[in-house]
N, C-alpha and C positions, 0 to 999 in steps of 0.2 A: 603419364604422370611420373614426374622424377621424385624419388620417395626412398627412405632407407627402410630394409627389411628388418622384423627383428630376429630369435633364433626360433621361432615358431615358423618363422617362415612368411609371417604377415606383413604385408605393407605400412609404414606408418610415415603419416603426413606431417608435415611440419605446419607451422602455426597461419602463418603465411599463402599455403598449402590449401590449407583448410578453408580460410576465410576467403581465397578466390573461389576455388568449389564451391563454394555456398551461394557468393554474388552470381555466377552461373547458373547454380540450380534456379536461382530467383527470377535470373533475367530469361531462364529459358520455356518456360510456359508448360514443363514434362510433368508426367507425376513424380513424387519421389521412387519409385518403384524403376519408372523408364530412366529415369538421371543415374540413378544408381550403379542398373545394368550398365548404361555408354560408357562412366567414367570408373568402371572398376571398383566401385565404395560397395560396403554393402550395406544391406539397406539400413538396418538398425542403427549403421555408423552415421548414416547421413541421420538417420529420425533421430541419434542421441547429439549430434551434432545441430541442428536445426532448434531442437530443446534448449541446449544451453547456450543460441543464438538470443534466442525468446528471453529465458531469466535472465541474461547477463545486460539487455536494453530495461532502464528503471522507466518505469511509468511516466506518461506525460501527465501532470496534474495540472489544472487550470484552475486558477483563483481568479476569483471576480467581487471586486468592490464592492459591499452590500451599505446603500447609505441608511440608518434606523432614524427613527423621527427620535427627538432627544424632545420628551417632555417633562416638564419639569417633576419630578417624581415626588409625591407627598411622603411615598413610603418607603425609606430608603432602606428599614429594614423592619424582615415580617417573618413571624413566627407562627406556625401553624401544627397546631399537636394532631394526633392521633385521634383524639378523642371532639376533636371538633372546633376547640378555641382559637382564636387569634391573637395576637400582639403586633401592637403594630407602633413604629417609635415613626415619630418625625423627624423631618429635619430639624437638626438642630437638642436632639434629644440624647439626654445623659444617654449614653449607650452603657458606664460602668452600672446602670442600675440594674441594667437587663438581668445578671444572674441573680439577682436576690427577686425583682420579680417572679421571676420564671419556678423559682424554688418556692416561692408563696403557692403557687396554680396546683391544682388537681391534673394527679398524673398517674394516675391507679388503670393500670393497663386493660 
């Protein structure tokens, strides 16, 4: 592996470097342990390298069409206390009444 040293004396791969060793390690069937040893890495370089092989690929996420049955809804809006009650406005219903209702109701916690 052609590689510049730094003043410790350690090998350091280039980027390029790194990500063919990696396709290697992949394509080669070894443990990390035996890849290690053959290619001179050690080991924790390839496990923290293999790490941030992992985070740095974002997730496949799969979305799928969900079709909902669209019925015609009586209750387009619904009010449900705490204490038990319902309110329920139709279509078509002053919605501006809502807060002076709702302030009329029992609401004693």
């Amino acid at each position: 592996m052609d590689s510049s040293k730094t003043r410790s004396g350690r090998r350091r791969c280039t980027s390029k470097q790194r990500q063919r060793l990696l396709a290697r390690f992949h394509e080669s069937k070894l443990t990390q342990r035996n890849f290690a040893h053959r290619h001179g890495v050690g080991l924790s370089t390839l496990n923290k390298w293999l790490r941030l092989e992992r985070e740095a690929v974002p997730v496949k996420v799969k979305f799928q069409e969900v079709c909902l049955p669209n019925p015609a809804s009586r209750w387009p809006v619904e009010v449900v206390s705490p204490q038990g009650w319902i309110v329920r406005l139709e279509n078509g219903s002053d919605v501006q009444q809502l807060p002076s209702l709702l302030r009329a109701l029992p609401c004693s916690a």
